[in-house]
C-alpha positions as CSV (number, residue, x, y, z in Angstrom):
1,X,-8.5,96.0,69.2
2,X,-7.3,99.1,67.3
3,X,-4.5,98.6,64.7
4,X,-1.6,100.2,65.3
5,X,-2.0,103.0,62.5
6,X,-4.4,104.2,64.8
7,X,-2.3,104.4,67.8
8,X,1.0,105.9,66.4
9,X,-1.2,108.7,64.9
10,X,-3.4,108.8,68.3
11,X,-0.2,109.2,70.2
12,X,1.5,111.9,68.1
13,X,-1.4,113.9,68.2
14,X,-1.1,113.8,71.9
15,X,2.9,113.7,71.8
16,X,2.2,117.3,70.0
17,X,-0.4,118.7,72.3
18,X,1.6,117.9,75.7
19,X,4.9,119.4,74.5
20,X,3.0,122.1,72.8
21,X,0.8,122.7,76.3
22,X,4.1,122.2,78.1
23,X,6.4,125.0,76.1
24,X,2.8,127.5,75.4
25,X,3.6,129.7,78.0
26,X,7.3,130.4,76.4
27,X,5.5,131.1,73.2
28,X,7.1,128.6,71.1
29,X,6.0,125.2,70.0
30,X,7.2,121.4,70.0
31,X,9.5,122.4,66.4
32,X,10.7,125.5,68.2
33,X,12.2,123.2,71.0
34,X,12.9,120.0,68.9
35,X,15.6,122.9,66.8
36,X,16.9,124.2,70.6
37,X,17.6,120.9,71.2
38,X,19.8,120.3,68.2
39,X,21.6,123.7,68.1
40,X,22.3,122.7,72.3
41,X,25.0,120.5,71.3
42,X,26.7,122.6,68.5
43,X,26.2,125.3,66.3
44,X,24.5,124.1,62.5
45,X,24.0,125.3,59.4
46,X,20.6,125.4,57.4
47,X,21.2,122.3,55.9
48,X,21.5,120.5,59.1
49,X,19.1,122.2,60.9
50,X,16.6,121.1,58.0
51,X,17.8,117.6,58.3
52,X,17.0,117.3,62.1
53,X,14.0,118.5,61.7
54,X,12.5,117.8,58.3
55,X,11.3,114.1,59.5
56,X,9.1,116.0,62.5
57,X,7.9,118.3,59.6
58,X,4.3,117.9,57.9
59,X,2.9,119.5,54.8
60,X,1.4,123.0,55.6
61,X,2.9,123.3,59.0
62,X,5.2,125.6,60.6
63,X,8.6,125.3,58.0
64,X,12.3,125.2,59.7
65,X,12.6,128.7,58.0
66,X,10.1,129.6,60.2
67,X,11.4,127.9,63.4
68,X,14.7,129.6,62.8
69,X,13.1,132.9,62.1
70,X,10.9,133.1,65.3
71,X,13.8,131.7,67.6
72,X,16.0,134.8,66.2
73,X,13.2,137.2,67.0
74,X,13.3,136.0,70.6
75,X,16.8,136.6,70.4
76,X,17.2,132.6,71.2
77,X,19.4,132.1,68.6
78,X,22.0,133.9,66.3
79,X,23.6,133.3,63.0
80,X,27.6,133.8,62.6
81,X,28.9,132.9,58.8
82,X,25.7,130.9,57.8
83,X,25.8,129.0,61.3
84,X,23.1,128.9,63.8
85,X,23.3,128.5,67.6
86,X,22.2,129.3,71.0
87,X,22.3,132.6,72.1
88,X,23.3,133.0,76.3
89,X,19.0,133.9,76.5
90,X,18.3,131.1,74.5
91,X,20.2,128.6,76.8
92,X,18.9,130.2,79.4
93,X,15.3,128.9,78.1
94,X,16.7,125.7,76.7
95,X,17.8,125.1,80.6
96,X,14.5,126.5,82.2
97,X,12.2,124.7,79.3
98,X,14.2,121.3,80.2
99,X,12.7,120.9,83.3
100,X,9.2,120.8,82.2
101,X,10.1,119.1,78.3
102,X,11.7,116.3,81.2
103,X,8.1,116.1,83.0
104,X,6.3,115.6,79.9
105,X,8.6,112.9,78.7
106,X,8.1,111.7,82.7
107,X,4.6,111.3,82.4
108,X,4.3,110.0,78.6
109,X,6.3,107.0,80.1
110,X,4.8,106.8,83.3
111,X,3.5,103.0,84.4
112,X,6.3,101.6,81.6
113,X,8.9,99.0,82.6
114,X,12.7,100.1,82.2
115,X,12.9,98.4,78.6
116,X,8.6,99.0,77.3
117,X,10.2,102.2,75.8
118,X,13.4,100.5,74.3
119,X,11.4,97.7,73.2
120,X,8.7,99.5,71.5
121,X,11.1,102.0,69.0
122,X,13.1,99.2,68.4
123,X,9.9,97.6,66.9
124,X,8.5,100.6,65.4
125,X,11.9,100.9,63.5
126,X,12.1,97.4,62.8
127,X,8.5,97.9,61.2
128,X,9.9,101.4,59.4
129,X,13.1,99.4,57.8
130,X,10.5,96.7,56.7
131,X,8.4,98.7,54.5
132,X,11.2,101.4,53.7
133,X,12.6,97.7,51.7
């Protein structure tokens, strides 16, 4: 049996690949969406956008400067007194993108009982709290 290191990093890769398959055709990535989804519930500020997002964030990859910068350019998001949100187009894609972030999720879970999912973070952040001590 494979230790578990092995799996979580397994499993991310794929996590990454799926959601980055899933939003390609939108031209944005897994980060891109992961910062939608935080700016879809209220408007934030750098600080907070970087605090969402820094734990998703590995050395050498795409920076939240970055994220913020390319969902402007789409014209997905706006900045109003050092604030960031949605624009109207990027709930728009936020709404549209949903539906296929939802079947990804769908099928990463697929063949799980109701509480497998539960179950599992809980232990995983068990596991985290343990050697964050």
């Amino acid at each position: 049996m494979r230790p578990i290191g092995y799996w979580l990093k397994h499993l991310d890769r794929l996590i990454d690949e799926s959601f980055d398959s899933t939003l390609d055709g939108a031209g944005i990535a897994r980060r891109h969406w992961q910062a939608m989804n935080v700016l879809d519930s209220a408007p934030r500020d750098e600080e907070e956008l970087r605090g969402a997002l820094n734990p998703f964030l590995a050395a050498g990859a795409i920076t939240v400067d970055e994220v913020v910068a390319d969902l402007v350019r789409l014209g997905w998001a706006s900045s109003s007194e050092g604030r960031y949100a949605l624009t109207a187009s990027g709930r728009e894609a936020f709404d549209k993108l949903g539906a296929r972030v939802q079947e990804t999720r769908d099928r990463l879970v697929d063949g799980l009982a109701p509480d497998d999912y539960s179950n599992t973070v809980r232990v995983l952040s068990l596991m985290a709290a343990n050697l964050e001590r």
